[in-house]
BALOBA-1460 file (C-alpha; in Angstrom, 3 decimals):
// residues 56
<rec num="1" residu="x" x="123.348" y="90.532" z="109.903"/>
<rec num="2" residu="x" x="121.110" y="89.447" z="106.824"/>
<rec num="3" residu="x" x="119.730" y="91.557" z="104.209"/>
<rec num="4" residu="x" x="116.526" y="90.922" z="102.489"/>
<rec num="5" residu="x" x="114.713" y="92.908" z="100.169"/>
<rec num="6" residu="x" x="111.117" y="92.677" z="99.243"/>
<rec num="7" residu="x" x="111.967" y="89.866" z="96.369"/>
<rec num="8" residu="x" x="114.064" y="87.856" z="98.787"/>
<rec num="9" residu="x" x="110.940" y="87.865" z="101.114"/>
<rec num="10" residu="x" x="108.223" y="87.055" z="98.709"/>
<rec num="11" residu="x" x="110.270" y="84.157" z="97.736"/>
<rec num="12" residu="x" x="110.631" y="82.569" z="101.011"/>
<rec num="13" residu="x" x="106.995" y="83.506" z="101.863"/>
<rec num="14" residu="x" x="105.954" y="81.689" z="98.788"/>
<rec num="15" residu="x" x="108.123" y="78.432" z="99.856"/>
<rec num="16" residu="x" x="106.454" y="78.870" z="103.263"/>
<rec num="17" residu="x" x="102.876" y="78.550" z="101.812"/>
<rec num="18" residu="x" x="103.799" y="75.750" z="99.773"/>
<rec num="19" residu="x" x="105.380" y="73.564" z="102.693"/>
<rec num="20" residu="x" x="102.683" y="74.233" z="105.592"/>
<rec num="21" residu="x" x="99.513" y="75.224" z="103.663"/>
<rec num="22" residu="x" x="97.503" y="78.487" z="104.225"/>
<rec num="23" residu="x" x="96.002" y="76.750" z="107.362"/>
<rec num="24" residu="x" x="98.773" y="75.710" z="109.437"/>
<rec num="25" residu="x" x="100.854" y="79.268" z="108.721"/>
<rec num="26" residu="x" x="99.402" y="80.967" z="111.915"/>
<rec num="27" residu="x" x="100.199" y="77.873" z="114.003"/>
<rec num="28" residu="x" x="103.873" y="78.039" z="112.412"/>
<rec num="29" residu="x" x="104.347" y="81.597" z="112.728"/>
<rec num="30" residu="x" x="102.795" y="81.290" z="116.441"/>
<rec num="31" residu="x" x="105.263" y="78.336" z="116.906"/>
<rec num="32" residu="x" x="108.556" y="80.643" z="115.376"/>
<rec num="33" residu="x" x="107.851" y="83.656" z="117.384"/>
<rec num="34" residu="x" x="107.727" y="81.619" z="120.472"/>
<rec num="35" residu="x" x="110.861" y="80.209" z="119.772"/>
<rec num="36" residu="x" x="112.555" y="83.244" z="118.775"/>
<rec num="37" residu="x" x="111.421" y="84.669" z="122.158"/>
<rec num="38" residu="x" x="112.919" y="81.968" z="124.273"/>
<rec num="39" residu="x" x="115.896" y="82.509" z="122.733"/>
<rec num="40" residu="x" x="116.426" y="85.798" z="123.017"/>
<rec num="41" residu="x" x="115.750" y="85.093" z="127.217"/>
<rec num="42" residu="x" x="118.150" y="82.246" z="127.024"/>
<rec num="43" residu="x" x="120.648" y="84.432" z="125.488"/>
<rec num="44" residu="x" x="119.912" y="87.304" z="128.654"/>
<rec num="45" residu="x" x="120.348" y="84.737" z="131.396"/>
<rec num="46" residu="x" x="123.803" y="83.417" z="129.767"/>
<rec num="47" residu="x" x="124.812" y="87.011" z="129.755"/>
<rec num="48" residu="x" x="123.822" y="87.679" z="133.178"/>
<rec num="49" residu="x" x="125.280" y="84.843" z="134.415"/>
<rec num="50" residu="x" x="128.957" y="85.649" z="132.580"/>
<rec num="51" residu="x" x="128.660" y="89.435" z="133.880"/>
<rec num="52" residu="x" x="127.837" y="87.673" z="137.439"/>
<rec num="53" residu="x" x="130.777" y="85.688" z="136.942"/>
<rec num="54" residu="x" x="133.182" y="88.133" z="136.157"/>
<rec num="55" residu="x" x="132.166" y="90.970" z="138.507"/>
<rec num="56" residu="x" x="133.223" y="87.968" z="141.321"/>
């Protein structure tokens, strides 16, 4: 999908630390990942639901 290299990274790791502080980036990486999970199931259950569907 998206390729970043090690310069890409560091850059939007820098703009990261600047925005939330060195403090909050565990609570915003804690926050993301969370997120990112309940996606991910959201995304399983639609496609289990459309399989369900069309095996009917």
């Amino acid at each position: 999908m998206f390729r970043f290299g090690a310069g890409e990274l560091m850059v939007i790791l820098l703009i990261v630390l600047v925005l939330f502080g060195a403090a909050k980036l565990p609570e915003t990486g804690r926050a993301l990942g969370k997120a990112i999970k309940e996606f991910k199931k959201a995304g399983k259950e639609i496609t289990n639901d459309v399989e369900d569907i069309a095996k009917e």
